[in-house]
C-alpha positions as YAML, in Angstrom:
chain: A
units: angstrom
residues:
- id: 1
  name: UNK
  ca: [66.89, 194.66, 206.09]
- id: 2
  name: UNK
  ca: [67.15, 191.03, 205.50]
- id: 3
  name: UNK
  ca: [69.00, 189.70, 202.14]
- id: 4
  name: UNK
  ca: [68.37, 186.06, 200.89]
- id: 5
  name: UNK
  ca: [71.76, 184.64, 200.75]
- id: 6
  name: UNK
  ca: [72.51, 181.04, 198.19]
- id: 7
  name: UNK
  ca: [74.78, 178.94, 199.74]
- id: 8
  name: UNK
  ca: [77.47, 176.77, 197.52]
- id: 9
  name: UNK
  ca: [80.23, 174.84, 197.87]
- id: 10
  name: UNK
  ca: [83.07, 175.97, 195.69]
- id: 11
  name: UNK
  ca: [82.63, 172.71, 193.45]
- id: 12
  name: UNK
  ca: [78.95, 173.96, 193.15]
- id: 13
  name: UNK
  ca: [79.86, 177.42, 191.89]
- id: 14
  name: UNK
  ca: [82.82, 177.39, 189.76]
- id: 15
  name: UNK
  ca: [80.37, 174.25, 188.00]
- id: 16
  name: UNK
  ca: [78.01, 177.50, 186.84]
- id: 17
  name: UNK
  ca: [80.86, 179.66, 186.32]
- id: 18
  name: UNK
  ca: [82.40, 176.85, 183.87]
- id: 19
  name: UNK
  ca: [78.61, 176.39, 182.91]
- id: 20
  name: UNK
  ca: [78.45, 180.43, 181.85]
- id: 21
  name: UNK
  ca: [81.99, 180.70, 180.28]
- id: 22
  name: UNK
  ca: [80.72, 177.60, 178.10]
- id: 23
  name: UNK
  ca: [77.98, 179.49, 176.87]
- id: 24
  name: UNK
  ca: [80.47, 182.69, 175.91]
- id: 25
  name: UNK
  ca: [79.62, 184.97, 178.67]
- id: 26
  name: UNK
  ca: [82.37, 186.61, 180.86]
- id: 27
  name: UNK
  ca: [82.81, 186.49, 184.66]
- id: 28
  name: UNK
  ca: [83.79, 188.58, 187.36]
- id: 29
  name: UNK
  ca: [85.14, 187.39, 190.28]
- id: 30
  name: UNK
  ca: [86.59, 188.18, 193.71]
- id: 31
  name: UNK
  ca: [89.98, 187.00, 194.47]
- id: 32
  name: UNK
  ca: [90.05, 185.03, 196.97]
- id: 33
  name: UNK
  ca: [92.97, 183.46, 198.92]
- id: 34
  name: UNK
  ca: [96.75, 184.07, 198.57]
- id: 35
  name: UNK
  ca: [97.82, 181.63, 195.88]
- id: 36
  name: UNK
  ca: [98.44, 184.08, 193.59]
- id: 37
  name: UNK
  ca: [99.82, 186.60, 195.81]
- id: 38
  name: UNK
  ca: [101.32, 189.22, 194.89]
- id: 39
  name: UNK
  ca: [99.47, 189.92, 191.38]
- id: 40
  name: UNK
  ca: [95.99, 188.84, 192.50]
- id: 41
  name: UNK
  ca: [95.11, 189.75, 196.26]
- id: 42
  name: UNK
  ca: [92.58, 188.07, 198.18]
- id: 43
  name: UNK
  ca: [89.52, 190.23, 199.17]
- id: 44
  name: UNK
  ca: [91.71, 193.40, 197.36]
- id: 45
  name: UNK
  ca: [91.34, 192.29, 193.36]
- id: 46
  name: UNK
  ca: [88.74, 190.74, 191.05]
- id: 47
  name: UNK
  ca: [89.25, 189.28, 187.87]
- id: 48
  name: UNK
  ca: [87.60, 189.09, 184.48]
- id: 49
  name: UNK
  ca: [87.65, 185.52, 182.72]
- id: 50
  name: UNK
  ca: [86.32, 184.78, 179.60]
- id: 51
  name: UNK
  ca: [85.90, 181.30, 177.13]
- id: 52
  name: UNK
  ca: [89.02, 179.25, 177.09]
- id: 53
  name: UNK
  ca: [89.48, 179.12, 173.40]
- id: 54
  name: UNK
  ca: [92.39, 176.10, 173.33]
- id: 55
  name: UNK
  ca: [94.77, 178.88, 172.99]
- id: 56
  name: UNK
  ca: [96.57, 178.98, 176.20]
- id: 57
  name: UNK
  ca: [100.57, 179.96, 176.52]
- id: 58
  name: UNK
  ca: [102.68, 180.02, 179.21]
- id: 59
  name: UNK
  ca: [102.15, 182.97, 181.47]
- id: 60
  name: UNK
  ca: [98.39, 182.92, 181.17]
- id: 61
  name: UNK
  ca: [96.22, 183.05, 183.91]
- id: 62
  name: UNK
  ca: [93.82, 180.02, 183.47]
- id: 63
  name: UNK
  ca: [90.81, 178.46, 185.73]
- id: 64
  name: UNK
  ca: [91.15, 174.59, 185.31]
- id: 65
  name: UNK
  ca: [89.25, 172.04, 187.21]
- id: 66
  name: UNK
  ca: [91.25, 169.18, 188.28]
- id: 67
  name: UNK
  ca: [89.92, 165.81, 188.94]
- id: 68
  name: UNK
  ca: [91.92, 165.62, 192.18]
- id: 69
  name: UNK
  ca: [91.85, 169.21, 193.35]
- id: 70
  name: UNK
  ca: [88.77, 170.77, 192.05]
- id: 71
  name: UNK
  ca: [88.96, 174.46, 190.38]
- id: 72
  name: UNK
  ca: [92.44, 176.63, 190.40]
- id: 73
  name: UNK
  ca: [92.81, 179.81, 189.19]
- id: 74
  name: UNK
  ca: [96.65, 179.76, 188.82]
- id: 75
  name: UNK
  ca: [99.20, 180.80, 186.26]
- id: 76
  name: UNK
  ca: [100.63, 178.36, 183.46]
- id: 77
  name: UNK
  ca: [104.28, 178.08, 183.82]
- id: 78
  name: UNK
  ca: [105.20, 175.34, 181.29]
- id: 79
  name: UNK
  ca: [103.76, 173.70, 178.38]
- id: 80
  name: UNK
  ca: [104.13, 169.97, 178.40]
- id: 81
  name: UNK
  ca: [102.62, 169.49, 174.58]
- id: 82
  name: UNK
  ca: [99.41, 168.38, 175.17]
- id: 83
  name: UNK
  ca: [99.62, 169.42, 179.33]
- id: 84
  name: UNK
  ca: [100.45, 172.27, 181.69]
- id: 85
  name: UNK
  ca: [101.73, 172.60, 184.14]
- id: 86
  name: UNK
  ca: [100.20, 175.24, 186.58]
- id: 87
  name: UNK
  ca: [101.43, 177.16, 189.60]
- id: 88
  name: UNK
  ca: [100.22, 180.15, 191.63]
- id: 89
  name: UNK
  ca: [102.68, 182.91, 191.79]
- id: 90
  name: UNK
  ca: [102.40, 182.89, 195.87]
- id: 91
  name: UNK
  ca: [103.52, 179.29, 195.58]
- id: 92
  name: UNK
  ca: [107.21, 177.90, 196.31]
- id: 93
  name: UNK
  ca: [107.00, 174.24, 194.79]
- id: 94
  name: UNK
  ca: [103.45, 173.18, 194.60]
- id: 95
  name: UNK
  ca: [102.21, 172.50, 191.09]
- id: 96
  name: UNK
  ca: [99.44, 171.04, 189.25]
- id: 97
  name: UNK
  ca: [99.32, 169.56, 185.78]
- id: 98
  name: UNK
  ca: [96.10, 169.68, 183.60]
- id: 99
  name: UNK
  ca: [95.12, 168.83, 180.38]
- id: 100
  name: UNK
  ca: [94.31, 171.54, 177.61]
- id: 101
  name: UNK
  ca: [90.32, 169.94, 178.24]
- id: 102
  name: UNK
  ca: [90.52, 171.14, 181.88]
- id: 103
  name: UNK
  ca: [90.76, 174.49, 181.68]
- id: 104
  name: UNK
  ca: [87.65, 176.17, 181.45]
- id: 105
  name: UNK
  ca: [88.60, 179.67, 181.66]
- id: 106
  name: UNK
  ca: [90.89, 182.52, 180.97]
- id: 107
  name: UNK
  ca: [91.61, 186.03, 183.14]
- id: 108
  name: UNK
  ca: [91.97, 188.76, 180.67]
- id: 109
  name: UNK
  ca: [91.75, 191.37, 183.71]
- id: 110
  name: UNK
  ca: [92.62, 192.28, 186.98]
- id: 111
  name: UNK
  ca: [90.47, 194.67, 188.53]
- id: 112
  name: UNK
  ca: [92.74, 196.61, 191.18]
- id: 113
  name: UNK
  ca: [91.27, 199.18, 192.95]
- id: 114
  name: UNK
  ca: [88.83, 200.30, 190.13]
- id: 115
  name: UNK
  ca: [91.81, 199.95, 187.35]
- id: 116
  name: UNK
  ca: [91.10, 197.66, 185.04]
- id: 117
  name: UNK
  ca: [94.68, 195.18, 184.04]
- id: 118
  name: UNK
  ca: [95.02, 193.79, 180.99]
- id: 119
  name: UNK
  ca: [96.84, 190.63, 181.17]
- id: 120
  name: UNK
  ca: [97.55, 190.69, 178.02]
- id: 121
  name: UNK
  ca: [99.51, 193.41, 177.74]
- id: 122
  name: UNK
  ca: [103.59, 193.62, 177.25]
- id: 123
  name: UNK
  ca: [104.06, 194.99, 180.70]
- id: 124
  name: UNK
  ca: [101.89, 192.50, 182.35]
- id: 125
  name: UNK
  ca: [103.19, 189.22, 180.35]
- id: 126
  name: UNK
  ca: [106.64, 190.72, 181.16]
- id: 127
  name: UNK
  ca: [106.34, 191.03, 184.90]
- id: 128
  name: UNK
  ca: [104.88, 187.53, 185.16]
- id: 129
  name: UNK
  ca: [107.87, 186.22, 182.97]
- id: 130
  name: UNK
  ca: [109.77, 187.94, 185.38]
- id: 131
  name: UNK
  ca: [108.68, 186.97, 188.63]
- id: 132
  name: UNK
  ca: [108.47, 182.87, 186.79]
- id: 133
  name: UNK
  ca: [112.20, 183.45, 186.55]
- id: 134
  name: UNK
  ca: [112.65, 184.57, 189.85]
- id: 135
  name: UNK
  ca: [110.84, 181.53, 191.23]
- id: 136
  name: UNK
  ca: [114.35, 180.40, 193.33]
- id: 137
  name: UNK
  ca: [114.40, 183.98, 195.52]
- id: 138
  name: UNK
  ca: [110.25, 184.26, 195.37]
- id: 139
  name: UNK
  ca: [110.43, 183.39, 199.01]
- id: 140
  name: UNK
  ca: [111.86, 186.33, 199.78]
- id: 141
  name: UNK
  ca: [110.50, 188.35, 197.57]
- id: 142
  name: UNK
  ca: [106.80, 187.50, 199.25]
- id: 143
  name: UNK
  ca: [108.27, 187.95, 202.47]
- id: 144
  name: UNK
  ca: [108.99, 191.40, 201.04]
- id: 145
  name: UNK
  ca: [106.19, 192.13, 199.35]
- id: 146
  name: UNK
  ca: [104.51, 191.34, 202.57]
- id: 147
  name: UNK
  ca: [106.06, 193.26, 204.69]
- id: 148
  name: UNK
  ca: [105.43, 196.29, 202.88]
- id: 149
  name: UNK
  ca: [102.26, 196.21, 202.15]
- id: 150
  name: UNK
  ca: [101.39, 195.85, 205.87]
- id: 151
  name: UNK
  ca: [104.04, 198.96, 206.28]
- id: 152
  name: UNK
  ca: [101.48, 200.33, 204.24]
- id: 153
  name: UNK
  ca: [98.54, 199.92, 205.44]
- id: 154
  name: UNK
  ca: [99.60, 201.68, 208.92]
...
């Protein structure tokens, strides 16, 4: 059985997805690569994002389209007044900073194995201040988190 398959570049489709949280519709998508490994795992998690409504703190996960870069999906981790500055919880140093106008989306869930996250809750926002505090021994901690999960999946 043949499927027709659409074709588009990743500028191309996050575009419509900005396009369709603009008009107040949520999206689902599939995670994918390791940016914000461990809490979002590519091919493993989807998430949920709905309207950015300028109301944005730190520890949100937000999907911002950079002039330079394109569209992120990455976590704020500090609020510059009027910009953030992003990073995805996989990173070590690597940062972005955007403007409150260039985010264009918010994850409210994580879909893990057919349980639905809400990031929004007190035991969500505190392990992502956690693991934000933990940012000078994250190295290991992904090497960690890593290794076991390929343990794991023995």
């Amino acid at each position: 059985m043949l499927t027709d398959k659409l074709l588009l570049n990743n500028d191309q489709f996050f575009t419509e997805v900005a396009r369709m949280l603009a008009g107040g519709n949520s999206v689902t998508l599939r995670a994918k690569g390791n940016s914000m490994y461990p809490f979002i795992v590519d091919g493993r998690d989807s998430v949920i994002l709905q309207t950015y409504r300028k109301t944005a703190a730190v520890g949100d996960i937000v999907l911002a389209h950079l002039p330079e870069k394109g569209f992120v999906l990455h976590r704020i981790y500090k609020n510059d007044g009027n910009e953030f500055v992003l990073m995805g919880d996989g990173n070590l140093h690597t940062t972005e900073r955007c403007s409150k106008n260039d985010i264009v989306g918010k994850v409210v869930k994580i879909i893990r194995n057919g349980r639905y996250i809400d990031c929004s809750s007190s035991i969500e926002r505190y392990k992502a201040t956690l693991w934000r505090k933990m940012l000078p021994t994250r190295r290991y901690l992904l090497f960690a988190c890593r290794w076991w999960v390929k343990r794991n999946e023995r």
